[in-house]
MARTOR-423720 format. One record per residue: residue in three letters; x, y, z of N, C-alpha, C, O in turn. Coordinates in pm, whole numbers, plus 50000, padded with zeros to 5 digits. Layout:
MARTOR-423720
ALAXYZXYZXYZXYZ/...
END
This chain:
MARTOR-423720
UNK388294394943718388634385843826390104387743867390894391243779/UNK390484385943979391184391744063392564375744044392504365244108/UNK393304378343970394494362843996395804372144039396754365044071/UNK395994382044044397204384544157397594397244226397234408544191/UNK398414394244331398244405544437399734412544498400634407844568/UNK399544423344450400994429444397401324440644569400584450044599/UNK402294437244637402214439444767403574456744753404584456444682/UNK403204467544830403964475844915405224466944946405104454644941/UNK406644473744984406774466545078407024477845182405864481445206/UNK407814485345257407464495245319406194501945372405544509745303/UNK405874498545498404384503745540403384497745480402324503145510/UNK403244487145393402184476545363402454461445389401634453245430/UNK404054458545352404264445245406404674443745546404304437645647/UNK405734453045506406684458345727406084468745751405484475745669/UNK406264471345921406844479945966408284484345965408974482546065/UNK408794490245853410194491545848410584506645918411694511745904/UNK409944510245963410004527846005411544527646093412374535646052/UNK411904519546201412584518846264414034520846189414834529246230/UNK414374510846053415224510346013415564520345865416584518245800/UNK414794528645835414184540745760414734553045827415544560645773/UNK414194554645963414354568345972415694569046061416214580046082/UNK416164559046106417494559746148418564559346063419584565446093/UNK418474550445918419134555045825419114567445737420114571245676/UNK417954573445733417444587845646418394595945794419524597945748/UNK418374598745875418894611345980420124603945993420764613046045/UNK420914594745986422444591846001422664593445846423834591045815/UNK422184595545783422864594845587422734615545605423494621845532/UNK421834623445694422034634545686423134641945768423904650745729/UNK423024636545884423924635745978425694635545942426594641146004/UNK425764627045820427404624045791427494634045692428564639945676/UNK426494636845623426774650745530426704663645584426834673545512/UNK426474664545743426764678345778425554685145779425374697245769/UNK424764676545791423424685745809422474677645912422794666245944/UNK420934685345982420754686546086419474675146081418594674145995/UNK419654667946191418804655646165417284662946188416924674646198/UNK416434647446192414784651346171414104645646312414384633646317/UNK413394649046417413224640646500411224644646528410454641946620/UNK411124649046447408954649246381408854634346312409484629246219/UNK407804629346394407474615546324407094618946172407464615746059/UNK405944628946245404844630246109405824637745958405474638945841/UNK406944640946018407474646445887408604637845847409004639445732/UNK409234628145929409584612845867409064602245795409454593145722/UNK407494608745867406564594745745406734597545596406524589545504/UNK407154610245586407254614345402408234606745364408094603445247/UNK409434601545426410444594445382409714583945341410624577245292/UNK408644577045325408774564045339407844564745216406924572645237/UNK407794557845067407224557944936407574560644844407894553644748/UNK407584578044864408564579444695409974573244666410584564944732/UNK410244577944578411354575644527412784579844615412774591844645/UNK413724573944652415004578644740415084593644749414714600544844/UNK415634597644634415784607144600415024619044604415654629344626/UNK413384620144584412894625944630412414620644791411274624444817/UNK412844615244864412394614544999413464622445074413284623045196/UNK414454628045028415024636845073415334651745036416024660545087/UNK414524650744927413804667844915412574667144976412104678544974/UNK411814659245029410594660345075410624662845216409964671145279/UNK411724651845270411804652845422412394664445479411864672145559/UNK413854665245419415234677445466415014685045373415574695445408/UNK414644686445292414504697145140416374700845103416904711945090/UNK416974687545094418234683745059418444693544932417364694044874/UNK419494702144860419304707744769419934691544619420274680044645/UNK419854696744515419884688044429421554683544423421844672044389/UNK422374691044448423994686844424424254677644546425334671844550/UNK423274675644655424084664544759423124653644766423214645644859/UNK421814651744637421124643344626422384624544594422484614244660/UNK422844627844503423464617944437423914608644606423464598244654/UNK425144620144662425624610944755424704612144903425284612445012/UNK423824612444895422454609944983422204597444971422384587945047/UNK421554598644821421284578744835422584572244854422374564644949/UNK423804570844820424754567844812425284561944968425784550944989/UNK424974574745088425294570145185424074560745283424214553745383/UNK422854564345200421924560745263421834543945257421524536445350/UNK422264539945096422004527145089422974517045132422694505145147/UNK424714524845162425454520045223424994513745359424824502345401/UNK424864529845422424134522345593422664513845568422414503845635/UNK421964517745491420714505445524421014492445472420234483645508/UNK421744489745412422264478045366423004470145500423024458045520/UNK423544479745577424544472345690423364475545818423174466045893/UNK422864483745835421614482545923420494485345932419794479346013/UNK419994495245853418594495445865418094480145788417174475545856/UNK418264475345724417604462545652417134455445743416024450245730/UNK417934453645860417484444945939416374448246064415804439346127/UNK416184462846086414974466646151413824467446111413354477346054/UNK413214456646138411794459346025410754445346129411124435746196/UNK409604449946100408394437946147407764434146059407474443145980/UNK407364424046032405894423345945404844428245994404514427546112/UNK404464431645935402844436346054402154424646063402344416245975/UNK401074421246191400354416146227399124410146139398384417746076/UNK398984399346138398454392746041398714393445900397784389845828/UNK399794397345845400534394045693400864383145658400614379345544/UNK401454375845739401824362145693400974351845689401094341245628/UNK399774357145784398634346045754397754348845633396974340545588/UNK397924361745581397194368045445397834355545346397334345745291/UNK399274361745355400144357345230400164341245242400564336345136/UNK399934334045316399684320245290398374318445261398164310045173/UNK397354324145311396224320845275396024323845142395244316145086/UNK396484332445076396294334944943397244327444859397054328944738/UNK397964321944883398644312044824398284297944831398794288044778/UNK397274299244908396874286044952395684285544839395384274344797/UNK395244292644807393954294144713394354296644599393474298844515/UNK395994297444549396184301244373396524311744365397544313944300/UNK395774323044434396334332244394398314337344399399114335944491/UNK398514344044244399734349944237400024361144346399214368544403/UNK401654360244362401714373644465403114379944380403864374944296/UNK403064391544439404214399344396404584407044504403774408644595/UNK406164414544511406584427344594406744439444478407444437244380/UNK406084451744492406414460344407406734473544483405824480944520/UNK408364477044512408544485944574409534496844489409974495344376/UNK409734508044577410384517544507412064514244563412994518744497/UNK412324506044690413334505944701414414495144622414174485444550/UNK415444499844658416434489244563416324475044578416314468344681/UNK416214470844438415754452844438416534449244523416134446244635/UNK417914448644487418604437144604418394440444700419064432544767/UNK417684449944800418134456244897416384446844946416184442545060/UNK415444445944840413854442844855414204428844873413964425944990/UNK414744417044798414764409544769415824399344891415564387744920/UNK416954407044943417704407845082415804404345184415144394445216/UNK415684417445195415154416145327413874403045305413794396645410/UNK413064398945217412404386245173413054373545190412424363645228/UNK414284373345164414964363345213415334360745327415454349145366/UNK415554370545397416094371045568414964369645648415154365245762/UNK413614372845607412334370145693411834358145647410664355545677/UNK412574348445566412224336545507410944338245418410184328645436/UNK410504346445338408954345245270409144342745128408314344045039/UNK410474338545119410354338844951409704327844908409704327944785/UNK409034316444961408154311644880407214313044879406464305544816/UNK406584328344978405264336644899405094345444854404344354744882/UNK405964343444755406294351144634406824344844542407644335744540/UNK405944354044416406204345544305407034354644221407524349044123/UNK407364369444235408154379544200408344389844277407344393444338/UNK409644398044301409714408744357410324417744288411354413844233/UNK409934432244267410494441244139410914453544255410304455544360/UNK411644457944225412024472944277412884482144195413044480744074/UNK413474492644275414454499444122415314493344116415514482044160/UNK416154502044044417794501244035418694515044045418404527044049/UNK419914507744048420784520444158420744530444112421594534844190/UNK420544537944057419984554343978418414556644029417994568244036/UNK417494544944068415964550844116415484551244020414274551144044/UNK415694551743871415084557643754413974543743730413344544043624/UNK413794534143804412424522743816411364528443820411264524843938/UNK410604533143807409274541243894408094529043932407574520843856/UNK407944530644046406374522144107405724521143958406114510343913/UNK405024526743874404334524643731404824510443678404034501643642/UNK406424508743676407374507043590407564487443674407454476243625/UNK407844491743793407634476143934406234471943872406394462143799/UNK404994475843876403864473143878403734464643713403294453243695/UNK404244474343608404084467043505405244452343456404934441943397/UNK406414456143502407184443943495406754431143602407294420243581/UNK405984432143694405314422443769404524417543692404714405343686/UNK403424422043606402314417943544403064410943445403414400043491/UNK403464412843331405104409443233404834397443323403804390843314/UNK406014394243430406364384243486405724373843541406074362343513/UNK404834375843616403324368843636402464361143510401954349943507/UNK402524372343402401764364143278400184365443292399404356343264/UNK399824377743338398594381443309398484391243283399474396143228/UNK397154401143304396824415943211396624423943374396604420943494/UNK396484436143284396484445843409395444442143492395674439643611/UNK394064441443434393004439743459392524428543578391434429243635/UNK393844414943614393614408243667394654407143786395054397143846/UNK394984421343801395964422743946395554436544016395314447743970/UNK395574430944150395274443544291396614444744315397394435244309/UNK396994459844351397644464144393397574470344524396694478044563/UNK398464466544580398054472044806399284481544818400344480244757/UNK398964490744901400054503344914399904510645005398784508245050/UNK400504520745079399514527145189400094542745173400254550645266/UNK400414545545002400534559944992400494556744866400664547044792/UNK399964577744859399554579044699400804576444603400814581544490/UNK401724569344643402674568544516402644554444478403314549244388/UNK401534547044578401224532744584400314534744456400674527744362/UNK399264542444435397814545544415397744551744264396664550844205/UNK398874558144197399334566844142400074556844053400114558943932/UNK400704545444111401424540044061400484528943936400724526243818/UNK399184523844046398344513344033397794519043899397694513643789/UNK397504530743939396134537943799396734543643664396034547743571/UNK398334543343664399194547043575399554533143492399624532443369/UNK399704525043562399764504743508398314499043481398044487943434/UNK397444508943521396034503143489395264493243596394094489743579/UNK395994489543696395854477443793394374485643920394184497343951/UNK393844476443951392804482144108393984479744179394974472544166/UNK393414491444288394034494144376393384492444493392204495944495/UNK394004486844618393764487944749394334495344820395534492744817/UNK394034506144905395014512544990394864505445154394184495445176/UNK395554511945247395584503945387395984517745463396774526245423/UNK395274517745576395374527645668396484522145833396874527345938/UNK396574509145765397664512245888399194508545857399864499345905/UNK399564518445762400704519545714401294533945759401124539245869/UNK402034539045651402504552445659401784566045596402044577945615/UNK400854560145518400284573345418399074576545398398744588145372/UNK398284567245407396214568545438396334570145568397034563245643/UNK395724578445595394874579445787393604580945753392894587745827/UNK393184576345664391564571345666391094572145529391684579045446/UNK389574562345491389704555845382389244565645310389804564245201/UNK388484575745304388084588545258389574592545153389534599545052/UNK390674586645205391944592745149392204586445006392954590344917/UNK391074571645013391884564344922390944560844764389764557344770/UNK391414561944675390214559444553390654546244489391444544944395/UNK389964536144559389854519144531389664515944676389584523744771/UNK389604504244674389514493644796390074499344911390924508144894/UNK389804496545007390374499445155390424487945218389584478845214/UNK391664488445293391724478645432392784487845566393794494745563/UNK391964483545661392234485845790393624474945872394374476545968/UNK393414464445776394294448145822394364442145715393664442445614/UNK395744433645755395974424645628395164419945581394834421045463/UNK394394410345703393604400545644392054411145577391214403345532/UNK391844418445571390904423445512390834427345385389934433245324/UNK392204422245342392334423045188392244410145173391744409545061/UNK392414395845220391844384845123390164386545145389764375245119/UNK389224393045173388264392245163387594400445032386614397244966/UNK388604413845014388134420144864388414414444763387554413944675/UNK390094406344736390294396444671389434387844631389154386444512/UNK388894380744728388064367944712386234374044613385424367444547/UNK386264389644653384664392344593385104397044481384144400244411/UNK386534399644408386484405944281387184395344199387354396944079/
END
């Protein structure tokens, strides 16, 4: 049985793309190298880990990784944080499921304060009952968010869904032991064939798997 629901935040809670890829191409930009202007090869920025989202995106070599994140989290801290949407029907998920008991969580790869900032500025922190992300080295891993949520919550793996909309969401879930939901209208499923657990198309189509497991 299903008592809590451990949320993305990037491309499952927001649309944060806006404030992502303008900080990923101005953090490359000040180091002297040549920005990215392919959607489809910006969407890689958005899941893994910092650090690898800029060997994935720019194929950054490893000696200008350090001050990559460094400049990256400077500027998203002063602006990308604040470009972001919820997507469409999230907030009526996340009350409705709070309205019924169920626990919620944020389990992201980006920096807590930086997770825990933007929850506060969209006012949702009282639907949430924890938010985990890394810390300033990255060395957190999604596995690592997922299991200190459960820890914190006070239940077993067995009784938390995890929602994500890339395999580092998915990867993360089956490494902590947790079901997984993926979502196709994020950054990383383009269709459910992609995903091994639950699928949703819309927020609200995850309190309905919730509610049958």
């Amino acid at each position: 049985m299903i008592k809590a629901v451990l949320f993305d935040l990037d491309g499952t809670l927001f649309d944060s793309s806006p404030g992502i890829f303008h900080t990923a191409n101005y953090t490359v930009k000040a180091l002297g190298f040549e920005p990215c202007d392919d959607y489809k090869q910006l969407k890689k920025f958005v899941g893994p880990p910092l650090r690898e989202c800029f060997r994935i995106t720019f194929g950054t070599k490893e000696e200008y990784l350090d001050k990559c994140v460094e400049v990256y989290r400077e500027e998203y801290s002063r602006t990308g944080v604040h470009m972001l949407s919820l997507y469409d029907g999230m907030k009526s998920l996340l009350e409705k499921l709070k309205g019924r008991k169920y626990l919620t969580a944020v389990c992201t790869n980006k920096y807590e304060i930086l997770a825990k900032q933007i929850i506060q500025e969209q006012g949702l922190e009282e639907l949430f009952d924890t938010i985990q992300g890394t810390d300033d080295k990255g060395t957190i891993t999604k596995t690592d968010c997922i299991r200190n949520a459960i820890i914190e919550l006070g239940i077993t793996p067995d009784q938390a869904l995890m929602v994500g909309d890339t395999l580092n969401d998915q990867t993360g879930a089956k490494e902590a032991g947790v079901k997984f939901c993926g979502v196709t209208y994020g950054f990383g499923f383009e269709s459910f064939s992609e995903i091994d657990g639950f699928a949703a198309s819309h927020p609200l189509d995850i309190l309905d798997i919730v509610s049958s497991n």
